[in-house]
gemmi code that builds the backbone of each chain (N, CA, C; Angstrom):
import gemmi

chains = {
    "A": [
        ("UNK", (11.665, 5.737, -19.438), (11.977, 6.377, -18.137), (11.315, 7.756, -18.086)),
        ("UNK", (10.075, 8.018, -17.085), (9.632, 8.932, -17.130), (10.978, 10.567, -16.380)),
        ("UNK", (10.389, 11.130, -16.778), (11.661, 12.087, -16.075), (11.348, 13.012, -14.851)),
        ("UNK", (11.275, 13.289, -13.698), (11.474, 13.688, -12.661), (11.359, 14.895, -12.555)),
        ("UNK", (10.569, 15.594, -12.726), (10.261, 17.294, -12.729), (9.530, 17.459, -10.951)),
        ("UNK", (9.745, 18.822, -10.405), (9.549, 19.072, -9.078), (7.336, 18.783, -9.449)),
        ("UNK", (7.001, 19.387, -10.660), (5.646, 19.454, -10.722), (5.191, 17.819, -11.083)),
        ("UNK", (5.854, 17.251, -11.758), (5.395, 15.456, -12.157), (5.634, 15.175, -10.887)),
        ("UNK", (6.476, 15.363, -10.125), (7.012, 14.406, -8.836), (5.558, 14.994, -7.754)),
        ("UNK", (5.280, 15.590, -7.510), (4.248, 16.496, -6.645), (2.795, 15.837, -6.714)),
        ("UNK", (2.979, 15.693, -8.482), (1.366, 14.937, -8.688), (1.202, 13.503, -8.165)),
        ("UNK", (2.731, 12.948, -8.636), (2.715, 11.826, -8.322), (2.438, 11.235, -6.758)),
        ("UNK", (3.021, 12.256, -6.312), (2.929, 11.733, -4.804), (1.642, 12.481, -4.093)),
        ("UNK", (0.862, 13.416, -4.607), (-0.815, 13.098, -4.298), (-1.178, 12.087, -4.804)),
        ("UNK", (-1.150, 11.589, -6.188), (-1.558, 10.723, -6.631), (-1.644, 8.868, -5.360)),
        ("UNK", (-0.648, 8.913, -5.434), (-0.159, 7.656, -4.438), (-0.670, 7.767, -2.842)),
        ("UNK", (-0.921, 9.527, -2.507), (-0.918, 9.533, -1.119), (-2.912, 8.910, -1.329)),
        ("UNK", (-3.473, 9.390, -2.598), (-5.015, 9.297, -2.718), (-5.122, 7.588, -2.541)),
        ("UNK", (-4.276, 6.936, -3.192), (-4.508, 5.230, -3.217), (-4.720, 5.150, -1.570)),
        ("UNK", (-3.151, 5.642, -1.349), (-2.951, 5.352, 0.632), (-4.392, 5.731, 1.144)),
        ("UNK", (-4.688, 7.048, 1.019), (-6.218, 6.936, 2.242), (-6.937, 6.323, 1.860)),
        ("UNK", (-6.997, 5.429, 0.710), (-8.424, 4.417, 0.393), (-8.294, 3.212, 0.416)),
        ("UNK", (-6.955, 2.713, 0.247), (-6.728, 1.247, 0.683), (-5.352, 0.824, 1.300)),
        ("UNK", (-4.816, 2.262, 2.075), (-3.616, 2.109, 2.481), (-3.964, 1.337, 4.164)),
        ("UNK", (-2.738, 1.071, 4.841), (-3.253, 0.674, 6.181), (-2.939, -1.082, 5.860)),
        ("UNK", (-3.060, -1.244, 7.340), (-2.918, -2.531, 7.673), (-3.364, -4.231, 6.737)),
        ("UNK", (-4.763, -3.549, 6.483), (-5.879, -4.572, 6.378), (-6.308, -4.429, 5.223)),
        ("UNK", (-6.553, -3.393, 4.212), (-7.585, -3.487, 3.130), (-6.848, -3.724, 2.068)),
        ("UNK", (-6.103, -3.944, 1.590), (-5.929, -4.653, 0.394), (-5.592, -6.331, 1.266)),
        ("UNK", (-5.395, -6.796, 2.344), (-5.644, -7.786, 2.295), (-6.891, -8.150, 2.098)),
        ("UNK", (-7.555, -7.615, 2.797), (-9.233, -8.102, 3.192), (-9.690, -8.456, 1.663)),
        ("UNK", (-9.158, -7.320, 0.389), (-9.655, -7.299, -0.779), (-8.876, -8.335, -1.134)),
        ("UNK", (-7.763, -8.881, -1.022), (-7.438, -10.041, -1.941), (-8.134, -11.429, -0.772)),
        ("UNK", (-8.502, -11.238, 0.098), (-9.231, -12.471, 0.795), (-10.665, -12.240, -0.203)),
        ("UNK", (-11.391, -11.530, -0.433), (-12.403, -11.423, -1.588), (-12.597, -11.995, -2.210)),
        ("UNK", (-11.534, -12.206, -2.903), (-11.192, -12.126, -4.110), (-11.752, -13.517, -4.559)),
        ("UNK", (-11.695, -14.707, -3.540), (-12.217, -15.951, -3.831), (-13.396, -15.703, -3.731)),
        ("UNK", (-14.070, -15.127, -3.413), (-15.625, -14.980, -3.218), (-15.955, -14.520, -2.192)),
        ("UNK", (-17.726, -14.171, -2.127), (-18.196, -13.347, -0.721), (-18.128, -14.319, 0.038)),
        ("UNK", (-18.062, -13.270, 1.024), (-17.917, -13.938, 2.339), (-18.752, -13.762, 3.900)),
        ("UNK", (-19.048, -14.436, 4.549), (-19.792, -13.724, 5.722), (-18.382, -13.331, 6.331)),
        ("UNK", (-19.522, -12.088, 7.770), (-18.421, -11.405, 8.537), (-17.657, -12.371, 9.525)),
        ("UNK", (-17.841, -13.234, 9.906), (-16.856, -14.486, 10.586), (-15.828, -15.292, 10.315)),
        ("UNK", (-16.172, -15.255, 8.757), (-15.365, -16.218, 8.125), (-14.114, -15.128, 7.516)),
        ("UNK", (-14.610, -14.047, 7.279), (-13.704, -13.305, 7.003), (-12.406, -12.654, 7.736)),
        ("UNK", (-13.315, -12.310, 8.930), (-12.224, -12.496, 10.257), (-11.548, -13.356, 10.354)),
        ("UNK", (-12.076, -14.804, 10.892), (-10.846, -15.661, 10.597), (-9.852, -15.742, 9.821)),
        ("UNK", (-10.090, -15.550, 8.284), (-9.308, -15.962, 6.716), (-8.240, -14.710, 6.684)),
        ("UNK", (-8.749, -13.434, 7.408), (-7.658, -12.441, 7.470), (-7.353, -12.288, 8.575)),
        ("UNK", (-7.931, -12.920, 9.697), (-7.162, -12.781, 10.625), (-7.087, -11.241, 11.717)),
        ("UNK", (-8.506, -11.275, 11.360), (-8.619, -9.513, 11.731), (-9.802, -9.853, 13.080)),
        ("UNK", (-9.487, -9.055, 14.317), (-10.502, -8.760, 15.200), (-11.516, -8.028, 14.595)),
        ("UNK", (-12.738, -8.592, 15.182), (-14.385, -8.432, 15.037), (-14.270, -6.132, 14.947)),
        ("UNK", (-14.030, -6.119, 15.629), (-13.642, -4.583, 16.049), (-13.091, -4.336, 14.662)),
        ("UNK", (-12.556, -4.432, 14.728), (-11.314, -3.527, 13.381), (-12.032, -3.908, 12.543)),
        ("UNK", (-12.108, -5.118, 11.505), (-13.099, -5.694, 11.000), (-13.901, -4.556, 10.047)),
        ("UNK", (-14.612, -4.514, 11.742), (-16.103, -3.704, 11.064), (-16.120, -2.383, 10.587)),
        ("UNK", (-14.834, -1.966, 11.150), (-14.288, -0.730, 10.335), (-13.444, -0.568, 9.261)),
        ("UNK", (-13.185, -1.371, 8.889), (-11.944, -1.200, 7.651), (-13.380, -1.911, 6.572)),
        ("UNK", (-14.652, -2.740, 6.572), (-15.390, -2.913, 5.934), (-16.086, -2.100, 5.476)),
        ("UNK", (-16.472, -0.913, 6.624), (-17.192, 0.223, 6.307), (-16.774, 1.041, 5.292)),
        ("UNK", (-15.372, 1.656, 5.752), (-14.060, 2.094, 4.817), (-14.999, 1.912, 3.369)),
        ("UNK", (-13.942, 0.242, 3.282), (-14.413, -0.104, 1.952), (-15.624, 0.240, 0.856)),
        ("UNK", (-16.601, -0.155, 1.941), (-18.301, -0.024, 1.288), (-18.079, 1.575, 0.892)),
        ("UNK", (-18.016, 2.663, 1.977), (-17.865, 3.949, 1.281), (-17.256, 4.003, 0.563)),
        ("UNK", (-15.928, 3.612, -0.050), (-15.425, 4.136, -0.944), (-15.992, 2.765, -2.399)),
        ("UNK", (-17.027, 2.423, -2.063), (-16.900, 1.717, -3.330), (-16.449, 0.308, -3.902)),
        ("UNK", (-15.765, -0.091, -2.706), (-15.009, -0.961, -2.897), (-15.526, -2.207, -2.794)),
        ("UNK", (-16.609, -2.678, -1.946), (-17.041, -3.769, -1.189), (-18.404, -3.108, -1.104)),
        ("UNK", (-18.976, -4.513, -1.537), (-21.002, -3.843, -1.472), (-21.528, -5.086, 0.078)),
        ("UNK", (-21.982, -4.964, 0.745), (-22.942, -5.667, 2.085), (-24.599, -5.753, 1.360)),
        ("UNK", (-24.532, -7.420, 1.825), (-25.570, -7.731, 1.656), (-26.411, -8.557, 2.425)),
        ("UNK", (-27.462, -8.158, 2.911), (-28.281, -8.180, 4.160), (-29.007, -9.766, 3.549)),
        ("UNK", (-28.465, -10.563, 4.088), (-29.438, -12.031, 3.085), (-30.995, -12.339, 4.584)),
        ("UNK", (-32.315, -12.470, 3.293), (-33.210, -12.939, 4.207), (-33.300, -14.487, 5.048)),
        ("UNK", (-32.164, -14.501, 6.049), (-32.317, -15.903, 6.591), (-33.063, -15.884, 8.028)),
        ("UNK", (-32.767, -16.944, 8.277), (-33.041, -16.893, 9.637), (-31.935, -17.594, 10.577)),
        ("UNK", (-31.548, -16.327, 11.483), (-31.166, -15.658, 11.963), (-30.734, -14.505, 10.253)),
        ("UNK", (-30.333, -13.430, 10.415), (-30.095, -12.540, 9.602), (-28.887, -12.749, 9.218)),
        ("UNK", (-27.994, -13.064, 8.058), (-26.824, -13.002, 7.865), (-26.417, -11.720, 6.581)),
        ("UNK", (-25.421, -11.879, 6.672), (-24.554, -10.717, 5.821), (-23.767, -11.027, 5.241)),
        ("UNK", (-23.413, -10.704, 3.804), (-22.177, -11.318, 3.030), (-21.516, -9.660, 2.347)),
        ("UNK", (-20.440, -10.475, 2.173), (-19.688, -9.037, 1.692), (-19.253, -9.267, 0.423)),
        ("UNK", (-19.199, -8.522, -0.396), (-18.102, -9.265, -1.479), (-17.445, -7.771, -2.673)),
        ("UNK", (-16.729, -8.013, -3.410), (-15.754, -7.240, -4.369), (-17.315, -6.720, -5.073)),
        ("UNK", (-17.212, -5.056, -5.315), (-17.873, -4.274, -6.364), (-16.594, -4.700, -7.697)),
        ("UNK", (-17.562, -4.354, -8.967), (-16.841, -4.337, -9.991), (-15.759, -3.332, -9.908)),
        ("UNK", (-16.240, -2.166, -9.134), (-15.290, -1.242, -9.218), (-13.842, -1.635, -8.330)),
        ("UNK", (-13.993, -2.936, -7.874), (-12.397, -3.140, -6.919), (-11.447, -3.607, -8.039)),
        ("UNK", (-11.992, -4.161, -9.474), (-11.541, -5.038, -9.946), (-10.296, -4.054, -10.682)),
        ("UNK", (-10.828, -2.630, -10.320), (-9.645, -1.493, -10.910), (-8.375, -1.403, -10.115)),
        ("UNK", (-8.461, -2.237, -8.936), (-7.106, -2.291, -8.198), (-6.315, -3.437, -8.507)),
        ("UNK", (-6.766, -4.100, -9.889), (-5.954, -5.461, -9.483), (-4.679, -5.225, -9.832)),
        ("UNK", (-3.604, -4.113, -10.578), (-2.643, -3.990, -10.672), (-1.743, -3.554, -9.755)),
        ("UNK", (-2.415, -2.621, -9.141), (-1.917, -2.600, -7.939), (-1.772, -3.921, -6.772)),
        ("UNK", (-2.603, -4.697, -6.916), (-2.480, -6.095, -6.175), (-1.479, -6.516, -6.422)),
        ("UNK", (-1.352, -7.001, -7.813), (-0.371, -7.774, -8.586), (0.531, -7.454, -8.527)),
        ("UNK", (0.986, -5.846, -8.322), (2.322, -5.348, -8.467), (2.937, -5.816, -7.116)),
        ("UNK", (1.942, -5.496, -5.612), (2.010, -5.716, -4.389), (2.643, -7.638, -4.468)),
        ("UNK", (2.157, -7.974, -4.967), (1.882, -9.561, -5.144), (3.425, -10.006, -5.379)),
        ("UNK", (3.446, -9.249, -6.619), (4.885, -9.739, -7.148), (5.938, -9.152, -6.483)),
        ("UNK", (6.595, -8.271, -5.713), (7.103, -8.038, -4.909), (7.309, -8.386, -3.809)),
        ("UNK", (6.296, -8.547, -2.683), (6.383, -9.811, -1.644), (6.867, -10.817, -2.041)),
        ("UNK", (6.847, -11.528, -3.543), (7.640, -12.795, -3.347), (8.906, -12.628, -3.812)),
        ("UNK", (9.435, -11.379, -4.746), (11.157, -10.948, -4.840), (11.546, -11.205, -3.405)),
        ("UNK", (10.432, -10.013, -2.739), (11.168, -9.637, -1.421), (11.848, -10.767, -0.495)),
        ("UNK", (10.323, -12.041, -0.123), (10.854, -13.105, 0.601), (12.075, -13.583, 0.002)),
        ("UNK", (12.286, -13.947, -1.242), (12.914, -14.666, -1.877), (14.771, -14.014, -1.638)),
        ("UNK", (14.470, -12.841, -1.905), (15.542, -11.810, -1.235), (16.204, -12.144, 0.007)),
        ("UNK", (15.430, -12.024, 0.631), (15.482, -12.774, 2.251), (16.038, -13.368, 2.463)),
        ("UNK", (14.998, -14.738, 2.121), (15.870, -16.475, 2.537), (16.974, -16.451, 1.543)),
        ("UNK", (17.258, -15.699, 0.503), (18.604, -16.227, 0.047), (19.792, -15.062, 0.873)),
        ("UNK", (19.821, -14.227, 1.549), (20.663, -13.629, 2.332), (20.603, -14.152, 3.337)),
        ("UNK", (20.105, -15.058, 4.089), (19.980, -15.804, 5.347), (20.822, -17.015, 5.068)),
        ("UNK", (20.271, -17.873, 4.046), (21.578, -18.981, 3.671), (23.044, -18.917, 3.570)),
    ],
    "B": [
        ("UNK", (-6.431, -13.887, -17.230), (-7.063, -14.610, -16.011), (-6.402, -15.354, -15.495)),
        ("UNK", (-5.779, -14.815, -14.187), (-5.307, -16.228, -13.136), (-6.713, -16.794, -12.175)),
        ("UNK", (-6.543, -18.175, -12.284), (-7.384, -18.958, -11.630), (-7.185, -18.654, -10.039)),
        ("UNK", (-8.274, -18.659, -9.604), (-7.970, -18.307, -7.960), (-8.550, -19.336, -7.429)),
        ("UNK", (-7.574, -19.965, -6.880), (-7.648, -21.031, -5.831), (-8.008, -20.858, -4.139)),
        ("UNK", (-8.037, -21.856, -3.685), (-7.650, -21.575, -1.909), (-6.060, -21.438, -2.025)),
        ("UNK", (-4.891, -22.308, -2.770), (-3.884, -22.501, -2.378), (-3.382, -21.101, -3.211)),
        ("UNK", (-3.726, -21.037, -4.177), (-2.880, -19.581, -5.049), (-3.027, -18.620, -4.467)),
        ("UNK", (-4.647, -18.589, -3.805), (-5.091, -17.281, -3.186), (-4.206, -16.854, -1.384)),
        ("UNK", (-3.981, -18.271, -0.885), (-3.364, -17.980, 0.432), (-2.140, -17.870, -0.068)),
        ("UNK", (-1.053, -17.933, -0.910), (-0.079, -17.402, -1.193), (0.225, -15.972, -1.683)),
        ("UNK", (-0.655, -15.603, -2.386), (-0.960, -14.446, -3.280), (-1.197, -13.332, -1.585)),
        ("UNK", (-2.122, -13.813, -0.581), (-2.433, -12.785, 0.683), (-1.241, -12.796, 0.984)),
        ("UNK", (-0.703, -13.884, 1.063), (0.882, -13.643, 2.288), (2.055, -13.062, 1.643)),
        ("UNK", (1.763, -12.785, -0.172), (2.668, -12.012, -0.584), (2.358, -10.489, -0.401)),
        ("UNK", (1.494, -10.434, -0.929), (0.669, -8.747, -0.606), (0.867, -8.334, 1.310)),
        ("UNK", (0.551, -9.600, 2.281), (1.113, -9.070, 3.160), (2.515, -8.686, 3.946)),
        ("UNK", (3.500, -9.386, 2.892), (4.569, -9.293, 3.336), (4.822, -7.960, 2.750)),
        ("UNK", (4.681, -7.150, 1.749), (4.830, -5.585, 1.102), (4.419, -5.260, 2.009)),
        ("UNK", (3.003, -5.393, 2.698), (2.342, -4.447, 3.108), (3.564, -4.379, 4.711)),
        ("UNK", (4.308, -5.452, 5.259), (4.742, -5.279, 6.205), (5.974, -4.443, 6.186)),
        ("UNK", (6.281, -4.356, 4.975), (7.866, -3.305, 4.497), (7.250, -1.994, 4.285)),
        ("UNK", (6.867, -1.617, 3.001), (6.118, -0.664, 3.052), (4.650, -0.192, 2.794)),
        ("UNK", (4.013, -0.689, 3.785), (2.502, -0.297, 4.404), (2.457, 0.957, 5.115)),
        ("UNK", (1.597, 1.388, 5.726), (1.371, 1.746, 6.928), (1.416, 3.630, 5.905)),
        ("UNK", (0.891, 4.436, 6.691), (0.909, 5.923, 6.050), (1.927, 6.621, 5.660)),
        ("UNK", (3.434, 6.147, 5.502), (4.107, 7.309, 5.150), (5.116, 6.530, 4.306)),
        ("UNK", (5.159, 5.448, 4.105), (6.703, 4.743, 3.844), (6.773, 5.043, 1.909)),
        ("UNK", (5.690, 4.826, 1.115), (5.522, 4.718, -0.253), (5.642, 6.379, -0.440)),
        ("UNK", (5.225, 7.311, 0.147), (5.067, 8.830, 0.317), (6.459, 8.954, 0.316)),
        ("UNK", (7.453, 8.672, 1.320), (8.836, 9.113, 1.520), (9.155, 8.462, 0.419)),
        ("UNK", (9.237, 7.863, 0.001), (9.826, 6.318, -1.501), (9.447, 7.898, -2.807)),
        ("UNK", (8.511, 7.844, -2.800), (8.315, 8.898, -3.982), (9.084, 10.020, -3.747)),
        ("UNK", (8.810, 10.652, -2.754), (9.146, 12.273, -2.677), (11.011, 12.162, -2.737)),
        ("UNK", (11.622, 10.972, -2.552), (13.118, 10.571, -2.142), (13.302, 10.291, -3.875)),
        ("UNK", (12.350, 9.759, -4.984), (12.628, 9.385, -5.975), (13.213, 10.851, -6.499)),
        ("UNK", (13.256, 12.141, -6.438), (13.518, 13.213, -6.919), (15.032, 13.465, -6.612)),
        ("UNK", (15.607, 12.977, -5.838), (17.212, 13.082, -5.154), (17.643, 12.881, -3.862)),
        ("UNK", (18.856, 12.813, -3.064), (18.344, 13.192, -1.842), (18.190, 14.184, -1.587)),
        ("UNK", (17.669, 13.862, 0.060), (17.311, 15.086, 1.179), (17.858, 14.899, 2.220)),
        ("UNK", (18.182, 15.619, 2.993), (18.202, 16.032, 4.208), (17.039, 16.060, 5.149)),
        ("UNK", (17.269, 15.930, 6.615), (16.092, 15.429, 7.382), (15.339, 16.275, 7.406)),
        ("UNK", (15.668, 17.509, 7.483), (14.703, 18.786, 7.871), (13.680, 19.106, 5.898)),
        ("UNK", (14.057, 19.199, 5.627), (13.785, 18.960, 4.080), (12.852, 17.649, 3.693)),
        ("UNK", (12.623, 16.695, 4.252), (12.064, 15.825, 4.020), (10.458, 15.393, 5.067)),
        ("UNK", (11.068, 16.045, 6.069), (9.630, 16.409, 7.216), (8.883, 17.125, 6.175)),
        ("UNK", (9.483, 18.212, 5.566), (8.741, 19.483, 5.502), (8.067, 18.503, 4.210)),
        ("UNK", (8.683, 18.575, 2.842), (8.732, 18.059, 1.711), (6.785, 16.831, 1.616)),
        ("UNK", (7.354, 15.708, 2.942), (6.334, 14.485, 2.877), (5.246, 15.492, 4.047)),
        ("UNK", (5.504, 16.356, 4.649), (4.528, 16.785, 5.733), (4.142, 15.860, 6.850)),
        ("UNK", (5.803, 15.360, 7.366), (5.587, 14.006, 8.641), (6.159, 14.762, 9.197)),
        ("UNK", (5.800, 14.341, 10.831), (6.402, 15.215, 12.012), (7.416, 14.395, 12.247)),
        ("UNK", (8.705, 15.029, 12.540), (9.901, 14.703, 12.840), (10.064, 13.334, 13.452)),
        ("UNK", (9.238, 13.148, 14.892), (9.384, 11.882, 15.264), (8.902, 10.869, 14.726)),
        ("UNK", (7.887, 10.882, 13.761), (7.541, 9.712, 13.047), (8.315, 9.587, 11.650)),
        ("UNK", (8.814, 10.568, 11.179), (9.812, 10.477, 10.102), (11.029, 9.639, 10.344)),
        ("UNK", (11.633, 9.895, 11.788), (12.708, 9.450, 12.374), (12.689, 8.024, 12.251)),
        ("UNK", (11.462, 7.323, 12.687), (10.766, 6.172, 12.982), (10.635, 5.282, 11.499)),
        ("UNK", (10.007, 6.117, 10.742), (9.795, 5.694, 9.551), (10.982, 5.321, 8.373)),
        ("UNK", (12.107, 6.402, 8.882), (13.504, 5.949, 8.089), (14.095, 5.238, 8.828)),
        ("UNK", (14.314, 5.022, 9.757), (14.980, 3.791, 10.271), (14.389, 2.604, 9.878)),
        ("UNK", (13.074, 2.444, 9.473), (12.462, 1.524, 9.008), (12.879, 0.846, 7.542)),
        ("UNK", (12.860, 1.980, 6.863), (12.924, 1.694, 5.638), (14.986, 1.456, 5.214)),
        ("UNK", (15.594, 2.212, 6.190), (16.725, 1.545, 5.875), (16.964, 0.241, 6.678)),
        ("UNK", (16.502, -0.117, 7.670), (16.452, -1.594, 7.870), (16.347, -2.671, 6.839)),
        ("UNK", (15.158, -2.259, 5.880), (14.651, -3.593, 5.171), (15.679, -2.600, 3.729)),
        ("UNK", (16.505, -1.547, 3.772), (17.872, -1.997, 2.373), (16.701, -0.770, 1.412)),
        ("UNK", (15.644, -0.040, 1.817), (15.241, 0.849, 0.959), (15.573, 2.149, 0.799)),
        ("UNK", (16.469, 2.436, 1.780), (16.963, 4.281, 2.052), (18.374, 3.910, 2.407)),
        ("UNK", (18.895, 4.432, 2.234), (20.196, 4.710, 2.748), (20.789, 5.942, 3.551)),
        ("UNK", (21.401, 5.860, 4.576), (21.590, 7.124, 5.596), (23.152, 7.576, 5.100)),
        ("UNK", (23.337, 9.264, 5.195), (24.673, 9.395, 4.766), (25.031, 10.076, 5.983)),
        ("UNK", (26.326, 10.288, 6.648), (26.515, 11.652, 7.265), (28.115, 12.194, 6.434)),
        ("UNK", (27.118, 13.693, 6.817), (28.500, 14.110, 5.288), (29.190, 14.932, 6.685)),
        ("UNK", (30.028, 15.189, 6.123), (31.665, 15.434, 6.620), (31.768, 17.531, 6.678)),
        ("UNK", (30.630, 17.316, 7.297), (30.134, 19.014, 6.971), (30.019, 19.616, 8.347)),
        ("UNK", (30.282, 21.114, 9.176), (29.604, 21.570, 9.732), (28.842, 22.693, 10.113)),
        ("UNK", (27.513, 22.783, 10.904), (27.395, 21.083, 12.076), (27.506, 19.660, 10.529)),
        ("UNK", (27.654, 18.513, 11.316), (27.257, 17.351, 10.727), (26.308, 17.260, 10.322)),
        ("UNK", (25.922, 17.126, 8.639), (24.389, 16.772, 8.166), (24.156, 15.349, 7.599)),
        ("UNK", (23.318, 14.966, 7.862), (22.733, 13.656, 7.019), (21.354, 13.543, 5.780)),
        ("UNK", (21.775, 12.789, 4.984), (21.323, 12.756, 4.182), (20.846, 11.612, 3.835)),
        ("UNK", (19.695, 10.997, 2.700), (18.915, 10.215, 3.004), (18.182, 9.862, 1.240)),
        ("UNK", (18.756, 8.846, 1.011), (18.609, 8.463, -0.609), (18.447, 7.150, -0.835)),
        ("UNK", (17.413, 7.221, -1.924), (17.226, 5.456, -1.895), (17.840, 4.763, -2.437)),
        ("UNK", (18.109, 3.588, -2.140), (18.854, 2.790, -2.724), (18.860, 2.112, -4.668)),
        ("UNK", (19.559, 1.781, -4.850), (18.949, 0.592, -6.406), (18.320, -0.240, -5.471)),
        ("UNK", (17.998, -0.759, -4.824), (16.829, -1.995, -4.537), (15.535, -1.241, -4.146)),
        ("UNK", (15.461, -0.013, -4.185), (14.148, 0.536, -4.038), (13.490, 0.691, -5.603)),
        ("UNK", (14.438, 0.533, -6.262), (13.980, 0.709, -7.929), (12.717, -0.978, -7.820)),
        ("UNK", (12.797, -1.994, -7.328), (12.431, -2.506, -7.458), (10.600, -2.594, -6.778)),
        ("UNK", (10.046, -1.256, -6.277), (9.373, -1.166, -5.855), (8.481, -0.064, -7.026)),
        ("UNK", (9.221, 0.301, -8.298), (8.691, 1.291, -9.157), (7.245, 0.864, -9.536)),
        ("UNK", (7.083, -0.840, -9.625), (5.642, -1.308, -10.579), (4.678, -1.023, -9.238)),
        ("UNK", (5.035, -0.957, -8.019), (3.964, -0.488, -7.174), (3.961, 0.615, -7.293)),
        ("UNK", (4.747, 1.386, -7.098), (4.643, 2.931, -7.201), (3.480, 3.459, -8.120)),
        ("UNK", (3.896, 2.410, -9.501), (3.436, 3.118, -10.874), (2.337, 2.937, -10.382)),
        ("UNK", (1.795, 1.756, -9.975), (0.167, 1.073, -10.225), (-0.493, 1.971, -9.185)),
        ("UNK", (0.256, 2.528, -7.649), (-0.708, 3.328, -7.092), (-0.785, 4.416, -7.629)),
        ("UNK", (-0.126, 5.134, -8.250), (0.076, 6.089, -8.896), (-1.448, 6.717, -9.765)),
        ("UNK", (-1.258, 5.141, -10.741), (-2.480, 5.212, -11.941), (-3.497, 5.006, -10.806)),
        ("UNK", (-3.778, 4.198, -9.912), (-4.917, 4.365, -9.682), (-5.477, 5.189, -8.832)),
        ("UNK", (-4.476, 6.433, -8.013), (-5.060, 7.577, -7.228), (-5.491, 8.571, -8.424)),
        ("UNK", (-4.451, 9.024, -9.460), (-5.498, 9.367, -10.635), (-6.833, 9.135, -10.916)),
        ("UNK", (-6.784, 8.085, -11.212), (-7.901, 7.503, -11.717), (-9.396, 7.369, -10.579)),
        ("UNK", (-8.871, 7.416, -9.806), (-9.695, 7.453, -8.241), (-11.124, 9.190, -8.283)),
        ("UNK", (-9.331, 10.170, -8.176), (-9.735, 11.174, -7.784), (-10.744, 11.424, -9.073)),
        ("UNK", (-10.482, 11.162, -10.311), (-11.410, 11.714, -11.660), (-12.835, 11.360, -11.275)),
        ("UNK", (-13.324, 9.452, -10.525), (-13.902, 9.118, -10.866), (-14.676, 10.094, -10.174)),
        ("UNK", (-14.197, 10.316, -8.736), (-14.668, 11.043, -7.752), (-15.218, 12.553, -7.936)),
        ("UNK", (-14.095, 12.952, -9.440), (-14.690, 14.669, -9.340), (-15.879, 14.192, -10.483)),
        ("UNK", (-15.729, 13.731, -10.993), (-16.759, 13.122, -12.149), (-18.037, 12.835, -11.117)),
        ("UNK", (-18.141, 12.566, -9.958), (-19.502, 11.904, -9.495), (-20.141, 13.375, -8.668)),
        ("UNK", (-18.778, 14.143, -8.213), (-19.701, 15.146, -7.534), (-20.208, 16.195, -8.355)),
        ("UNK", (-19.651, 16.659, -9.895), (-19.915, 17.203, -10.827), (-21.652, 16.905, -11.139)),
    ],
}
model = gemmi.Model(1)
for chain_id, residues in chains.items():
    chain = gemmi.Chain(chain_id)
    for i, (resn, *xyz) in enumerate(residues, 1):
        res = gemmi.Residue()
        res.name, res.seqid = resn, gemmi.SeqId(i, " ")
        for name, pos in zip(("N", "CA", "C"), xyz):
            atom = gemmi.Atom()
            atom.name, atom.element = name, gemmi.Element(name[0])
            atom.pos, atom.b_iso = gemmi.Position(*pos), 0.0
            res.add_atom(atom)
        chain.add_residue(res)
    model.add_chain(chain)
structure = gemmi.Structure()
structure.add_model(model)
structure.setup_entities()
């Protein structure tokens, strides 16, 4: 049990607020666990998360700046684009997992107070 | 290594999105930390997370909905309320921790690159 000092508690919560502006929000750690099966073009990705074309293209950008998600311009014809996980996303997977395992306490929480 | 499927992987999104629907969004994991120190009081806790009153307001009603805060009014005057998390917010610590480590770990890589 770590112990609770006004200066540990302070770091901690920059610490957490730094995760929030880089993959906090609606969409990006989903988008990153939709990834996660592999790249993807920008259509299919919309669909699979369920995200308008609009938003989309901004929470991708996000990503790419911070590192997260590399774009790749493929020579076809017509021009397509695939997106997929930098090595460097693969540093969030605990945070996924932790996210992961909680959503299913939580549901589980749920439907058994509903019964 | 967990194997990532279509079927593991669409379970695994809809768990991560069900967190993200409790506590997502910019302030809810911020109040969760800064509340891990004791309670507070409302005016104390604007100041404390740096949320403006009406979205604080917004944001704890939220979080005591889904059983993560608890509202007090103490028997004081004027009447004050107070605002502490519950034991079922303990169950949100392995997220905490994991964003924790990785806004650390974020900001280093970050002062490390502009260095």
């Amino acid at each position: 049990m770590v112990k609770h000092t006004v200066e540990s508690c302070s770091k901690a919560k920059m610490a957490i607020r730094d995760t929030l502006d880089v993959v906090g929000g609606k969409w990006k750690l989903v988008l990153i666990s939709v990834l996660r099966s592999g790249k993807k073009g920008f259509n299919e990705l919309s669909r699979e998360a369920g995200i308008s074309p609009r938003i989309l293209s901004k929470e991708l950008q996000e990503l790419e700046m911070n590192g997260l998600v590399s774009r790749k311009v493929c020579d076809t014809k017509p021009v397509t684009v695939q997106y997929e996980l930098t090595p460097y996303s693969g540093t969030l997977s605990e945070v996924l997992s932790a996210m992961e395992k909680w959503g299913y306490q939580h549901r589980n929480k749920i439907v058994q107070g509903v019964e």
